[in-house]
N, C-alpha and C positions, 0 to 999 in steps of 0.2 A: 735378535734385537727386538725390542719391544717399542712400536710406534705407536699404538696405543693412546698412550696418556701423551704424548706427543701432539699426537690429533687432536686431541680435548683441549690441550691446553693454546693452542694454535684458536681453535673455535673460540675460547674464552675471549682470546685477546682480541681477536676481530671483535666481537660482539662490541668490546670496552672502550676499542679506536673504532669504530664507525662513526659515532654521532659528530654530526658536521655541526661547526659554528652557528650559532642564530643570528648572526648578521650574513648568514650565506644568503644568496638570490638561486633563481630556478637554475643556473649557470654550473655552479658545484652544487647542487642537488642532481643534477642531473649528469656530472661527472660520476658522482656516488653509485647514480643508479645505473650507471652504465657497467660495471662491476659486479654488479649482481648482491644477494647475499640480504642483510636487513639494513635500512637504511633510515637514522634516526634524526629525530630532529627535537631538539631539545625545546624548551619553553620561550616565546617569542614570537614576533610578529614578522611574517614572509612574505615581503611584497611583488608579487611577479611581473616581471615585463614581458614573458614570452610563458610558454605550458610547460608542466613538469610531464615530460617524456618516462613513460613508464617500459620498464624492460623485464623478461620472462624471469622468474625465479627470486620476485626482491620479494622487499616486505616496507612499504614504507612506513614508517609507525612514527607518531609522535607522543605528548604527555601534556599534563593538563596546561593548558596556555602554549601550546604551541597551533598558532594560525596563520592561517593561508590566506591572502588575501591579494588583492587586485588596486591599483590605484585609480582614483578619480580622475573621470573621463581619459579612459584606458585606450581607446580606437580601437580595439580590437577587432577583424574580421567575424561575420558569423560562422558558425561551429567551429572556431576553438576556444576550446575549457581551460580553464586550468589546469586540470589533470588528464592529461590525453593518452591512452594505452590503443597501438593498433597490431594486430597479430600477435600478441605473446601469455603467455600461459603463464601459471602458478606465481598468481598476482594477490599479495595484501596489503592493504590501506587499514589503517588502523588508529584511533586516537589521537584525529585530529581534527582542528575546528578550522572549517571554510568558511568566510565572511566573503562573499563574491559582491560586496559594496554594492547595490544594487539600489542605495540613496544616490550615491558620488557617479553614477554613471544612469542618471535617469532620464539621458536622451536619448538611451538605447531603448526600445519597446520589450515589454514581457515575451516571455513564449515563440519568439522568434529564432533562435538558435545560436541568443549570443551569452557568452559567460558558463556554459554550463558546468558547475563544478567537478563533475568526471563524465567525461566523455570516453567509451571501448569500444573495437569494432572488432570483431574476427579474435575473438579471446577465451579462454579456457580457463578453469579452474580458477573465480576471482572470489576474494573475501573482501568484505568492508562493514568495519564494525568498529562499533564503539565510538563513532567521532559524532560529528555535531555538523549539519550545514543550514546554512542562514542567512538571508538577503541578497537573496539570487534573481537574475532575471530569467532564465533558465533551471535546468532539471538539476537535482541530487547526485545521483548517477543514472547517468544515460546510458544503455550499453546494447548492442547490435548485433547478427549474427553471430551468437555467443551461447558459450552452455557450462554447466555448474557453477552457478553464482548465487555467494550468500549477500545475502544484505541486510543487517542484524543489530541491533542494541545501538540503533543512531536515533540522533535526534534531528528534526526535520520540522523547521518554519521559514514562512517569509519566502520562500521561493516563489520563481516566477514563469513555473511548471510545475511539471510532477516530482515528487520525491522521488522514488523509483520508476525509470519508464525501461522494459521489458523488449527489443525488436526482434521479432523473429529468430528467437533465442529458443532455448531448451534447458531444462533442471534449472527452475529457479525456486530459490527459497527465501522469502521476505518475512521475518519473523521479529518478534519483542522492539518494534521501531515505533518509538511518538514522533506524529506528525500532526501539526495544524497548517492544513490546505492554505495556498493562498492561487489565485489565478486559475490552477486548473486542478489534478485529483493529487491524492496521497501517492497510492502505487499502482500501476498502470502498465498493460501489457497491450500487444500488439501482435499477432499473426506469430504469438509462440505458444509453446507447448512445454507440458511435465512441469507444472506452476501448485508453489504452494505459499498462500499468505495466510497468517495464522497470527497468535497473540500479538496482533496489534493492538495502538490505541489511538484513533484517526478523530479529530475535531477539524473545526474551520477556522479560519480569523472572519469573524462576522462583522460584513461591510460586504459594499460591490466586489470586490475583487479579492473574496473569501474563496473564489474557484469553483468548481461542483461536484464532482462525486469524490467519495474517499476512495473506493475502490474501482477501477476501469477496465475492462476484458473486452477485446475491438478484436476482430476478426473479419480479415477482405480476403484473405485468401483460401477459405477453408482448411488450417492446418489447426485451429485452435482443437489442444484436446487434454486430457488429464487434468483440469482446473481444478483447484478443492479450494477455497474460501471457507475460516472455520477460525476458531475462538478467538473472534476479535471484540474492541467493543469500537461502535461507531457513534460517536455522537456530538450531535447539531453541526453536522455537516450543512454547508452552505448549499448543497446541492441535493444530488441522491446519495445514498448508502452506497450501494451496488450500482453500477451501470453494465449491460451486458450490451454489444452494438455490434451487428453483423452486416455486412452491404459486399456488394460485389458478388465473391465466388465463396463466400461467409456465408452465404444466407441457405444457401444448400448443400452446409452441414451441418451433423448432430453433434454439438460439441460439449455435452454432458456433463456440466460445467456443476460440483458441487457446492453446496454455501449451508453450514451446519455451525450450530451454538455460538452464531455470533449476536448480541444486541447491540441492536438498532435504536438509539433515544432520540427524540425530539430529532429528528431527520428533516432536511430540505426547509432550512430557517431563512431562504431566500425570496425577496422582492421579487427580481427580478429574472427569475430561470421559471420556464410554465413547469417540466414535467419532472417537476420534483419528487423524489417518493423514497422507501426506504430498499424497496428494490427495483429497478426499470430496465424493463424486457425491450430493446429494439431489434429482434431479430435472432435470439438465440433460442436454440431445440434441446430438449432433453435435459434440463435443468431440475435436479435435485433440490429442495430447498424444505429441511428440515432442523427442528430441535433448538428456532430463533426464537428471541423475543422482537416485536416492534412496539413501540408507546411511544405512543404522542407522535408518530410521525405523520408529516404535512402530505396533502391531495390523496396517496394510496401508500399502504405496508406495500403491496407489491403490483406493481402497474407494468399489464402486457399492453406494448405499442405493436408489436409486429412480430410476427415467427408464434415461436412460444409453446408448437406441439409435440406431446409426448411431457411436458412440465409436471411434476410432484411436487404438491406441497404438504406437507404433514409433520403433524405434531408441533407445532408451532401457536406461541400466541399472541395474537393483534389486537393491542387495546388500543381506546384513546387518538382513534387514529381519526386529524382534522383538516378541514376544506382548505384550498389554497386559495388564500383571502385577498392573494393582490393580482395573482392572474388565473380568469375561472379556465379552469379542465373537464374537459365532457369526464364524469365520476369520479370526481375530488369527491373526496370525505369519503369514501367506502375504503374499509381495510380492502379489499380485493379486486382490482379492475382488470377486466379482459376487456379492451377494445376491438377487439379483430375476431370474436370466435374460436378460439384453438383449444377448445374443447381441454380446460388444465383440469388435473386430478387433485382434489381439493379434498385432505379426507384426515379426521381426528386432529382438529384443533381447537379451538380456545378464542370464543370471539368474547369479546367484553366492549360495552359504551364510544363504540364508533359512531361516531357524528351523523353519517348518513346513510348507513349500514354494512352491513359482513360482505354482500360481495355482488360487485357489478357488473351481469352479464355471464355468468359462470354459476355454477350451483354447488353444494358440498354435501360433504357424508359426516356422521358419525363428529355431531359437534357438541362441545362444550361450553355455554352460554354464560358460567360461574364467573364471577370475578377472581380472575386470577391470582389477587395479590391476596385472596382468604383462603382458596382453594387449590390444592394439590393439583396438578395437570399433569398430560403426556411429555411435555416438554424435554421435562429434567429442572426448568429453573425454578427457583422460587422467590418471593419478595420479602426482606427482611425486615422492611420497615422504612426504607429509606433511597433503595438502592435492588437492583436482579441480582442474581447470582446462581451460579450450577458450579460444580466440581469440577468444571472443565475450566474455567474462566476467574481470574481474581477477581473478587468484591471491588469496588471502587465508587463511592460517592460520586455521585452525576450531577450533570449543571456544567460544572468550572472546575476539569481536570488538571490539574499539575502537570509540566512541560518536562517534567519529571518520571513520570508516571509510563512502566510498562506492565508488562504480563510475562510470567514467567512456568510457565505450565504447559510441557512436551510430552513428556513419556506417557502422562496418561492419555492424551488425547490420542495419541497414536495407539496405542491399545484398547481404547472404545471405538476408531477409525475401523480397525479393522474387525474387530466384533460386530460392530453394528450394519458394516458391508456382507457380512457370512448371513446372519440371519435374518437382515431383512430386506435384502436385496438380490 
């Protein structure tokens, strides 16, 4: 007897009867998901009274106009999300819009641990991609002692945290996701390891509560390690570009944290934050940092506050780079600040028309003085007229990017990634 086509056709018909009503609540979605399997949800508005319960082996997927949302002045306790997953593995979220109301419920305070659209803790193997999250007073997705987790092709504004925050996790891959920061950074890790964020494209909402770094890399317990940061483009972040922050049992280790062919534009457009820059060293060792551009960005391209020895920077180039004009910083205006001595290795880049000079407190080798946008450099980028650009990285007119707008470019960077680790490192 042949079961076979049996099977298949058994699979069809599940896939055809899954999708649950759009007047369902988290109630029968959560029936749904308790069965395992893909779990749909057609176009419409989902108002929750309690968290969608996520369980091992689903997929919950929606389509365009299918959203999730929270009702005005909700009471909800802190830390529960809307989408809550604890302990379960081979988890997808897919295509769908979170509105965590975060006008209708603004007596709850930002950044405090309430709302947060996916909250996982102790989870494995999770996808989330392709959806949209927006007006949040809390994080994107939140996700905690966890490992292999994608988080890909979203779109991310108006939160009231990070898009992505990383705890003490492992195998994380943050890729092709627009984000404009609001309150705190884009994507954000924490005392985890084997981290890779790549063609992104990270702006701010420019105002007070625009947040501040796009990218975050925090280490208290010395496990941070394998970090690569690479073909993103960062720009007019309300804070810094990069922030690297070590303290604790952070601060004595080497966590060799890469950051290559991303630009940095008009970086740290904030009043109100002093040590804005396009990258800020509080404590990390052995940082890699080549093949960027930084322009125009505000007090330092890259400002060491603390740690910072054994640092490379090369091949790299900092133009344009100006004073922060509403709070003064001991060597604002210099592309390059070392505060503290740690002796960085400063070698084959591209200074151009920095405000107050190449580099403060630190010295360099084997520089190039040309203006970049006439003359060929080490980098790999070049200026077309309008906009940077290298083969790693899509073109995209700066200033005022589209909430639309990603970066679609893998397979080569991963093949220059591991070229350019053989022979020059």
């Amino acid at each position: 007897m042949k079961t076979f086509p049996v099977v298949i056709l058994s699979i069809i018909l599940f896939m055809l009867l899954s999708p649950i009503a759009g007047a369902a609540n988290q109630t029968d979605i959560n029936q749904e998901l308790q069965q395992g399997g893909i779990i749909h949800l057609p176009a419409g508005n989902y108002t929750l009274t309690d968290s969608i319960i996520l369980q091992s082996n689903t997929i919950l997927e929606g389509e365009p106009g299918t959203v999730i949302t929270i009702p005005d002045h909700a009471g909800w306790p802190a830390w529960k999300p809307l989408i809550s997953g604890n302990g379960v593995q081979n988890v997808t979220i897919q295509n769908v819009e979170i509105n965590a109301n975060s006008n209708g419920n603004s007596e709850t305070p930002h950044g405090a641990g309430y709302y947060n659209c996916i909250y996982m803790i102790d989870c494995d193997n999770v996808q989330v991609y392709n959806c949209t999250f927006h007006d949040d007073l809390g994080d994107g997705l939140r996700i905690k002692r966890s490992k292999n987790i994608e988080f890909y092709n979203n779109l991310v504004y108006r939160l009231g945290h990070e898009g992505f925050f990383g705890i003490e996790s492992q195998y994380i891959e943050c890729f092709n996701n627009r984000i404009t920061t609001r309150t705190n950074s884009g994507l954000r890790i924490w005392n985890s390891a084997n981290v890779r964020f790549h063609d992104n494209v990270i702006d701010a909402q420019l105002d007070a509560g625009g947040g501040d770094p796009g990218i975050q890399i925090e280490d208290s317990k010395g496990t941070v390690s394998n970090v690569e940061i690479y073909n993103n483009v960062l720009n007019r972040t309300w804070g810094k570009g990069v922030w690297l922050v070590a303290y604790d049992a952070g601060v004595s280790n080497t966590q060799k944290v890469l950051i290559h062919h991303n630009l940095f534009y008009e970086i740290g457009q904030s009043y109100n934050i002093p040590s804005t820059g396009g990258i800020v060293n509080d404590g990390f060792q052995g940082t890699q940092i080549y093949n960027n551009v930084f322009d125009g960005v505000k007090n330092n391209a890259f400002r060491n506050q603390a740690g910072g020895q054994g640092t490379l920077i090369k091949d790299n180039i900092f133009t344009t780079t100006v004073q922060h004009t509403a709070i003064y910083q001991t060597g604002t205006g210099y592309a390059i600040a070392d505060l503290v001595g740690a002796n960085l290795s400063v070698t084959n880049n591209t200074f151009y028309n920095n405000e107050k000079g190449d580099a403060y407190q630190t010295s360099f080798s084997n520089v190039d003085f040309r203006d970049p946008e006439t003359h060929q450099t080490s980098s790999g980028w070049t200026w077309t007229g309008s906009t940077w650009t290298c083969k790693f990285v899509k073109p995209m007119e700066l200033g005022s990017i589209p909430l639309t707008t990603t970066i679609r470019l893998r397979l080569m960077s991963i093949i220059y990634r591991v070229y350019y680790i053989t022979n020059y490192f």
